[in-house]
C-alpha positions as CSV (number, residue, x, y, z in Angstrom):
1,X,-27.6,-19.2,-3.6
2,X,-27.4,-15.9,-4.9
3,X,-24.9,-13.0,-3.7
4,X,-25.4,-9.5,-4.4
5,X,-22.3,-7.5,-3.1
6,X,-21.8,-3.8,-3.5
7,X,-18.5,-2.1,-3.3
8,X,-16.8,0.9,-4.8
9,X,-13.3,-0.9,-5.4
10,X,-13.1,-3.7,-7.6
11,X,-10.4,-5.0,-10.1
12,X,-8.7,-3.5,-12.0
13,X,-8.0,-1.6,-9.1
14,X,-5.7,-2.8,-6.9
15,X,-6.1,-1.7,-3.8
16,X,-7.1,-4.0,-0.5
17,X,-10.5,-3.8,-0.6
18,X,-10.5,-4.5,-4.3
19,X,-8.6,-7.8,-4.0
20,X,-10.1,-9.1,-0.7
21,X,-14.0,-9.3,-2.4
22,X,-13.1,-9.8,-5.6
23,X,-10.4,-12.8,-4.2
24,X,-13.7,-13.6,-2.3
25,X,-16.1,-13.5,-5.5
26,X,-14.2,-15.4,-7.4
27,X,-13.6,-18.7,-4.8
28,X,-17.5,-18.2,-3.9
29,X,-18.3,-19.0,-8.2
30,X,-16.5,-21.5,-8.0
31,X,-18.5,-23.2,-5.0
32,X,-21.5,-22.6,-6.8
33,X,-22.7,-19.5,-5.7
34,X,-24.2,-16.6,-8.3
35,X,-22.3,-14.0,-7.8
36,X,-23.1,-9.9,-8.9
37,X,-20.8,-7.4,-7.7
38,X,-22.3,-3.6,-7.7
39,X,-19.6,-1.3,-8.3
40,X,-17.8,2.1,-10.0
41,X,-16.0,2.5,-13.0
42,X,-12.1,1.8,-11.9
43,X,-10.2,5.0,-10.9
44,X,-8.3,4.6,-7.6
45,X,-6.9,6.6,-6.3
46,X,-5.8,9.3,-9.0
47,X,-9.6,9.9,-9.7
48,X,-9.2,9.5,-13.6
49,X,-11.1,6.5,-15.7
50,X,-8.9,3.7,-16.4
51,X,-8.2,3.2,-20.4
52,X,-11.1,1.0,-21.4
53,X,-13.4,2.4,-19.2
54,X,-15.7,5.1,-19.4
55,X,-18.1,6.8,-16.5
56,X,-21.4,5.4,-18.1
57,X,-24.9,4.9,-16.3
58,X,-24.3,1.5,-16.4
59,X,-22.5,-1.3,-17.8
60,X,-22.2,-4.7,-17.6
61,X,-19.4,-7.4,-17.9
62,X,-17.9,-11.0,-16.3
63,X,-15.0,-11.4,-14.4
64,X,-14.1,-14.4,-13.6
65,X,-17.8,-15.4,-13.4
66,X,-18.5,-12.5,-11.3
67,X,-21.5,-10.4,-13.0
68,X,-20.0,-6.9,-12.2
69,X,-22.8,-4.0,-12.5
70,X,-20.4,-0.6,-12.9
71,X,-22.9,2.5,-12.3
72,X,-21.9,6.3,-12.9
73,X,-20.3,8.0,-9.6
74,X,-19.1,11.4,-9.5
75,X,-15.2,11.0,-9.8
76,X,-12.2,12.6,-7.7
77,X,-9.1,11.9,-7.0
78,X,-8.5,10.5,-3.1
79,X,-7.7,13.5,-1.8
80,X,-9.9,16.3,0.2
81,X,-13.0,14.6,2.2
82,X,-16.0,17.0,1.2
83,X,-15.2,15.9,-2.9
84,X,-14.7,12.9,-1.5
85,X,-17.8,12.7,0.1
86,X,-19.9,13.5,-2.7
87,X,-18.1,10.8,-5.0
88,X,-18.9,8.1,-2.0
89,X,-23.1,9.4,-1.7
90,X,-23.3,9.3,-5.7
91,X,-22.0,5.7,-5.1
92,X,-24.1,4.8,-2.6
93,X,-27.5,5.8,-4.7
94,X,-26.1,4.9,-8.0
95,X,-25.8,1.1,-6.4
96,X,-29.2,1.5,-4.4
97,X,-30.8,1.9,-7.8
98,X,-29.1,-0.7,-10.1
99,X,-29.1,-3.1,-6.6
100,X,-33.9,-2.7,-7.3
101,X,-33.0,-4.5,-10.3
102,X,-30.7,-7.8,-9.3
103,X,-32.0,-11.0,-8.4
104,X,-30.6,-12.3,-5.1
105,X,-31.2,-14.1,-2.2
106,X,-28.7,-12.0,0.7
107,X,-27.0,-8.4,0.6
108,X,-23.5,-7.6,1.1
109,X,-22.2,-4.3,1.8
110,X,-18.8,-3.5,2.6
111,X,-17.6,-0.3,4.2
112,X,-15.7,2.3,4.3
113,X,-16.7,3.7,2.6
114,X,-19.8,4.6,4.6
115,X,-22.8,5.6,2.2
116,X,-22.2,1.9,0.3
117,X,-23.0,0.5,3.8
118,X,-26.4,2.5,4.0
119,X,-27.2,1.5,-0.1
120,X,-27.0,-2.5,1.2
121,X,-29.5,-1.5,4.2
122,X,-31.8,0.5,2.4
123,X,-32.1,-2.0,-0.7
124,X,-32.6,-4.5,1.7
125,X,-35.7,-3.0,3.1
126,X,-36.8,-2.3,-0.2
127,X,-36.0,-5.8,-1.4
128,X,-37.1,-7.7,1.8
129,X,-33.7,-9.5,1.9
130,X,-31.5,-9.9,4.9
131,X,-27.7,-7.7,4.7
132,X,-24.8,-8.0,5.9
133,X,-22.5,-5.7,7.0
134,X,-18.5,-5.9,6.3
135,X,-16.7,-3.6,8.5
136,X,-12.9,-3.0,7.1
137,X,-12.2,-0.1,9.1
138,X,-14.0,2.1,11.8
139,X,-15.8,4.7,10.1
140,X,-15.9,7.4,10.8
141,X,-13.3,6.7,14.0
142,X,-10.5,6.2,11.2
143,X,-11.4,10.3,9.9
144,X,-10.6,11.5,13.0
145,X,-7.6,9.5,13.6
146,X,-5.4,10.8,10.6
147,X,-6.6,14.5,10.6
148,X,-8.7,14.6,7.9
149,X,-11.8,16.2,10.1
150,X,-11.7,17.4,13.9
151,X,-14.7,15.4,15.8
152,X,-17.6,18.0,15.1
153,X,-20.9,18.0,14.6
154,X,-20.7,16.2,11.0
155,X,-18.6,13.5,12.5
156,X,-21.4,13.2,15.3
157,X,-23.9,12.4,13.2
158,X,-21.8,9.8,11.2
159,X,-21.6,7.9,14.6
160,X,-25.4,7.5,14.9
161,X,-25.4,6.2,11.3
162,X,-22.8,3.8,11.8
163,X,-24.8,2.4,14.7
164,X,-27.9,2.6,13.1
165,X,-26.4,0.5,10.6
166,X,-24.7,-1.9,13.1
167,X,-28.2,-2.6,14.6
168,X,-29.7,-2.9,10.9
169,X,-27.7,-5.5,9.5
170,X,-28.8,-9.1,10.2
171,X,-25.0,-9.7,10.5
172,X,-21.9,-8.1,10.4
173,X,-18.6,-9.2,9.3
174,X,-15.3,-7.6,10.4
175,X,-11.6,-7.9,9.6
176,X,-10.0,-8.0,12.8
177,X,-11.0,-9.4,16.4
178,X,-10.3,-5.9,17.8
179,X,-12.9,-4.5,15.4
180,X,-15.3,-7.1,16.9
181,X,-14.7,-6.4,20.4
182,X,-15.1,-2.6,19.6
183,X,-18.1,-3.3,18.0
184,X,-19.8,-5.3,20.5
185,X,-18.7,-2.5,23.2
186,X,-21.0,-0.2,21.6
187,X,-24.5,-2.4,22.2
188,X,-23.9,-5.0,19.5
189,X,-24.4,-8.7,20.4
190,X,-21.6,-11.0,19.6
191,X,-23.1,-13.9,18.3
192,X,-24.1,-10.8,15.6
193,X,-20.3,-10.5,15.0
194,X,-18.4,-12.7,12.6
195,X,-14.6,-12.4,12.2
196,X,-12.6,-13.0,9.0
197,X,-9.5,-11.9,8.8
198,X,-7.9,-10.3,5.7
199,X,-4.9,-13.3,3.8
200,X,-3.8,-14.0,0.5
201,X,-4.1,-16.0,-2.6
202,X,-0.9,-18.4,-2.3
203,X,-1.2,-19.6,-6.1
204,X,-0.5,-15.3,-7.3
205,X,2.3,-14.4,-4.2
206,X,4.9,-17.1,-4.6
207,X,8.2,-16.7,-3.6
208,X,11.1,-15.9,-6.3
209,X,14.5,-14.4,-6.7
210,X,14.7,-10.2,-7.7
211,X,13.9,-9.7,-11.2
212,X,17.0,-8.8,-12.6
213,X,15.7,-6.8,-15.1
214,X,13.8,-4.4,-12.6
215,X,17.4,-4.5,-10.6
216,X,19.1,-3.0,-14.0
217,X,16.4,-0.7,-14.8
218,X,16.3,1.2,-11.3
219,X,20.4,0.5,-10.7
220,X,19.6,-1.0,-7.7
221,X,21.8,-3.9,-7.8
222,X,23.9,-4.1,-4.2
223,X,21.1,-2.1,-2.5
224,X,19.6,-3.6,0.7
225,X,16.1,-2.6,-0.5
226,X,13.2,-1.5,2.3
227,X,10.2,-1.4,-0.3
228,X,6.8,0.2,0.8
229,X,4.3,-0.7,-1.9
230,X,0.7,0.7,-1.4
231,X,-1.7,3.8,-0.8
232,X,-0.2,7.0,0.2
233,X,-2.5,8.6,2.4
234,X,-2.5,11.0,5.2
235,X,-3.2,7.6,7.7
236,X,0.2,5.4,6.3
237,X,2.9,8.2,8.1
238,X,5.7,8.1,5.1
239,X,6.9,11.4,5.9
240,X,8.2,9.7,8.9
241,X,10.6,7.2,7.1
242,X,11.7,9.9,4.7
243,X,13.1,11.9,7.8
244,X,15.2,8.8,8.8
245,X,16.2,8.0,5.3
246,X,18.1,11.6,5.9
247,X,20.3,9.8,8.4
248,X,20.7,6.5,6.7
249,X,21.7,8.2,3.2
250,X,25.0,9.4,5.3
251,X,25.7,6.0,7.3
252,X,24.2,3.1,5.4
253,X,25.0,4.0,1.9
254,X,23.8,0.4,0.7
255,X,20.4,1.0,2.0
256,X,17.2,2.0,-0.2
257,X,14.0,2.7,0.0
258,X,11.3,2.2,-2.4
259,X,8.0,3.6,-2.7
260,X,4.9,2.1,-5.3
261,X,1.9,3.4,-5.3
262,X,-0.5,6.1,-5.5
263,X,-3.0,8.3,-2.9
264,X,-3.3,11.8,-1.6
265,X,0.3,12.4,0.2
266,X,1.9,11.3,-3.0
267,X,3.1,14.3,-4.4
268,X,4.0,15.6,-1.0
269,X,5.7,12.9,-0.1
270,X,7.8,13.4,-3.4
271,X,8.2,16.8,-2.7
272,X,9.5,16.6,1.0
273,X,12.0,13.9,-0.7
274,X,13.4,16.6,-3.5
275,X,13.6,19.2,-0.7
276,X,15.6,16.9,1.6
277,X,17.7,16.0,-1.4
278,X,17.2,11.9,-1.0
279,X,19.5,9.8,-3.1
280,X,18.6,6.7,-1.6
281,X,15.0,7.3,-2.2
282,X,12.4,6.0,-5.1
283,X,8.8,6.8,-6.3
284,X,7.3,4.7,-8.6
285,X,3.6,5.2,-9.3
286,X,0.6,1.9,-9.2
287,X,1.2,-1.1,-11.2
288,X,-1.0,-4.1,-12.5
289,X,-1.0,-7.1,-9.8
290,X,1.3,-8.7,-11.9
291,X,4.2,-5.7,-12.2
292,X,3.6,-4.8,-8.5
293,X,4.3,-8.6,-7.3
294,X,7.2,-8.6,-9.1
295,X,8.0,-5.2,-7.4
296,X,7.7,-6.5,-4.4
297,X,10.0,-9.0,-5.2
298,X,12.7,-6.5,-5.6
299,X,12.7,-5.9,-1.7
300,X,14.9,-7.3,1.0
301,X,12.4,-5.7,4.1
302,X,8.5,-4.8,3.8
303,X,7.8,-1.9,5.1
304,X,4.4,-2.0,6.9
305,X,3.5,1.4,8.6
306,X,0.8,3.8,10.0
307,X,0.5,7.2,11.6
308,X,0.8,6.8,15.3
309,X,-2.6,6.4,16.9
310,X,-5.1,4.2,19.2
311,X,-7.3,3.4,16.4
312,X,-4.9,1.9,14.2
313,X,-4.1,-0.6,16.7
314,X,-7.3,-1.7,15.9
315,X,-6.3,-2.8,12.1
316,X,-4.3,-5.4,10.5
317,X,-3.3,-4.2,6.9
318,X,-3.5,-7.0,4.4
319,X,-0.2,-6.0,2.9
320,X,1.8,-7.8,5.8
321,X,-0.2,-11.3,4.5
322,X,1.5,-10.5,0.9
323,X,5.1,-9.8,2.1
324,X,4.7,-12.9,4.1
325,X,4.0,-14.9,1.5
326,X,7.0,-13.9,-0.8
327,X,9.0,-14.5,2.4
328,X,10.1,-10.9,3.1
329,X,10.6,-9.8,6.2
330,X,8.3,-7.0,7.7
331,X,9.1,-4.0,9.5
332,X,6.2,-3.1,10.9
333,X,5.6,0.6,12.5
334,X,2.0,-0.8,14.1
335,X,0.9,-1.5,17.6
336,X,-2.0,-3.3,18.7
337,X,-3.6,-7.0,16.8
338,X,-1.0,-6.3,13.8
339,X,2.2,-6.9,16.2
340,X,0.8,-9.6,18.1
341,X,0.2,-11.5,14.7
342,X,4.1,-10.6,13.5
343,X,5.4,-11.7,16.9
344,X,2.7,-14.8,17.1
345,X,4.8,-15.9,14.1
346,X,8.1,-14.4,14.0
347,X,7.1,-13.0,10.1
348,X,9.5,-9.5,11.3
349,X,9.9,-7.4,13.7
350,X,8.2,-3.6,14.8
351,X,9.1,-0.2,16.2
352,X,7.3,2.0,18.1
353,X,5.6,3.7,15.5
354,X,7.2,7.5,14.5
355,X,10.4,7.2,16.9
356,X,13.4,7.1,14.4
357,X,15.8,5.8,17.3
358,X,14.3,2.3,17.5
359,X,13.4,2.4,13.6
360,X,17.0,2.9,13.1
361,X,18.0,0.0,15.5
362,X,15.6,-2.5,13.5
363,X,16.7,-1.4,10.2
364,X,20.1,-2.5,11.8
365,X,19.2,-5.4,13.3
366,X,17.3,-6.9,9.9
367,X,20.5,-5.9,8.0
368,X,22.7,-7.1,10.2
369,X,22.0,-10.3,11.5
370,X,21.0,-13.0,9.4
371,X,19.9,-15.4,12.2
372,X,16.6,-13.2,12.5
373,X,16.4,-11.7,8.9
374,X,15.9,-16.3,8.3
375,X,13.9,-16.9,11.2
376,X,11.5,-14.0,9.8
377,X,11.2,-15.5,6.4
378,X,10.1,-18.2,7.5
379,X,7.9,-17.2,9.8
380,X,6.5,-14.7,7.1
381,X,5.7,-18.4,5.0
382,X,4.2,-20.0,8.0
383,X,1.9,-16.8,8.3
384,X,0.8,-16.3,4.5
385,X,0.1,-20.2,5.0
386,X,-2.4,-19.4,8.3
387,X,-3.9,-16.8,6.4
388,X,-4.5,-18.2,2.9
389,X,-7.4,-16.7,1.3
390,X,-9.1,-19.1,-0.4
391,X,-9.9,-20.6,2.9
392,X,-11.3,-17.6,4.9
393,X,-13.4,-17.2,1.5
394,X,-14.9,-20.8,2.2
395,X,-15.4,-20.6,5.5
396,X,-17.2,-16.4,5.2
397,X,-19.2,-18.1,2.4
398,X,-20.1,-21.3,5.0
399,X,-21.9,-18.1,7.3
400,X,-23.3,-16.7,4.7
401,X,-25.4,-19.8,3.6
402,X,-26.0,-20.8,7.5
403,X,-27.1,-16.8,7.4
404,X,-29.6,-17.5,4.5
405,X,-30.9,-20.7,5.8
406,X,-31.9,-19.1,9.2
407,X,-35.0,-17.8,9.5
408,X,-35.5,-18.5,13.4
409,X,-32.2,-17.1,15.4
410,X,-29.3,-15.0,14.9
411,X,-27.1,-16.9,16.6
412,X,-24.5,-18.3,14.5
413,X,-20.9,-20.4,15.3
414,X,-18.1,-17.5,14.6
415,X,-16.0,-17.3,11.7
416,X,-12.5,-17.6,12.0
């Protein structure tokens, strides 16, 4: 069988959506499958060309024994939506043009972002081939929810798109059974509704003591570490745990917090930090998978938070599946499908997201008694185990060939 996927993150970027289809990809080659992977040149989030790299028409190479197609987008950093916009359409009909020329036998398209969705259902009326749809967050719900537009008449017409799409794909594939049930309350069947859940590839996130050179070079050594290692956007609420830190830098001297990554609140973020005068606070910006592991590694708590709203109960963000599998507790600011999975298996605990009284009293309770900070670590190893990766890619790529095989019903058994 032959895969064409299109998506506008793919390695070396290192976001979530990035390594969840390329993770994907790659166990799909090695079943067999022919796999091309439609996609931009690398430059998440700052908006600037990664060395090697430049912003051609189109290029080719193999990863992995991926084919990856990288077409020319208009480039900005991930920061204001209407340049944002334009970056995501040029994507869409950048990937809609090199998509004419691939063979292949069914269409992925994974959104957000929204315009690579309608490239994967316009090439596959133009090709004749049957799409499917991967949903990894509710766009344009999600635009809304962190203040980025008010609901106007823009956002209005994004809605009809997205269920235009919904009722165009011959299947759609979602990350969460909340997103399913969401789905299907808006007029979608759910035998058209597969679910596979974000995870982790167990052979790269193994378990290890604190580099001790990363503990010299950041002088962190007797510091009881809450790392947050990711994008930071206007949706992730880190101004929140800067406010507490305030209150911690006078009472828990030994505690830390560190920040890796990159995104559009960055620089506020950092600036909000100076002007509070944090000490125990540190911004480091993206690393390679390997460096950001080892990061990761540094921490004694994973931080795991989002902005306080209704739709992010919806989501389950893939960086709890790699602090579980490092055995690192997660504190976890997140209501909804994400804190019945850390409860389900005792991988950390939550707060009620943005109220510093009960974040304080779990920061407490994780330093403070061992009994739970254990039982979380293992739980966290029982969890990355659930959720390895390799085995949600085999059983996705089990649909997909049921999906190209059936030419009589859409009915198919649900993925788990």
């Amino acid at each position: 069988m032959r895969i064409l996927f299109l998506t506008d993150n793919f390695p070396p970027e290192v976001n979530a959506p990035a390594n969840r289809t390329y993770e994907h990809c790659r166990e799909w080659v090695k079943q067999g499958v022919e796999v091309t992977v439609i996609t931009g040149v690398p430059n998440f989030p700052k908006g600037k060309v990664y060395p090697g790299y430049k912003n051609k028409l189109f290029q080719k190479e193999v990863v992995d024994g991926i084919i990856v197609i990288r077409v020319w987008t208009y480039i900005t950093a991930n920061k204001g939506f209407f340049r944002r916009l334009l970056d995501y359409m040029s994507f869409g009909l950048a990937s809609f043009w090199a998509g004419l020329f691939v063979k292949t036998d069914i269409i992925i398209a994974t959104s957000p972002q929204f315009f690579t969705a309608v490239s994967g259902s316009v090439l596959a009326f133009f090709r004749r081939k049957k799409w499917v749809m991967e949903v990894r967050d509710l766009w344009p719900e999600s635009i809304v929810a962190v203040g980025a537009m008010k609901k106007n008449w823009l956002i209005r017409l994004f809605e009809k798109w997205e269920i235009a799409l919904y009722r165009s794909a011959y299947h759609i594939i979602v990350v969460t059974d909340t997103f399913k049930t969401r789905i299907s309350d808006r007029g979608i069947s759910m035998d058209k509704i597969s679910v596979f859940k974000n995870g982790v590839d167990l052979q790269l996130f193994t378990p290890g003591e604190k580099p001790a050179d990363l503990l010299d070079k950041y002088d962190l050594k007797g510091k009881f570490i809450f790392g947050y290692i990711g994008t930071h956007g206007m949706a992730h609420g880190l101004d929140f745990i800067l406010k507490c830190a305030i209150e911690l830098q006078q009472t828990q001297k030994d505690s830390f917090f560190l920040f890796l990554g990159d995104g559009a609140e960055k620089q506020n973020l950092i600036a909000q930090a100076e002007g509070l005068e944090l000490k125990n606070v540190l911004f480091l910006d993206s690393k390679p998978k390997a460096e950001a592991i080892a990061h990761l590694k540094l921490v004694d708590v994973a931080l795991v938070n989002l902005r306080k709203s209704t739709t992010f109960q919806t989501v389950i963000p893939s960086k709890m599946f790699e602090a579980a599998a490092l055995r690192k507790p997660i504190l976890l600011g997140l209501q909804g499908e994400s804190q019945e999975l850390i409860e389900n298996f005792g991988a950390g605990i939550s707060f009620l997201p943005e109220d510093r009284v009960d974040f304080l009293r779990k920061i407490k309770t994780l330093k403070e008694n061992k009994e739970i900070y254990r039982a979380c670590e293992l739980g966290g190893e029982n969890l990355a185990k659930e959720f390895d990766r390799s085995i949600i890619a085999k059983k996705m790529l089990d649909t997909l060939m049921f999906l190209n095989r059936d030419t009589s019903s859409r009915k198919i058994r649900k993925g788990r």
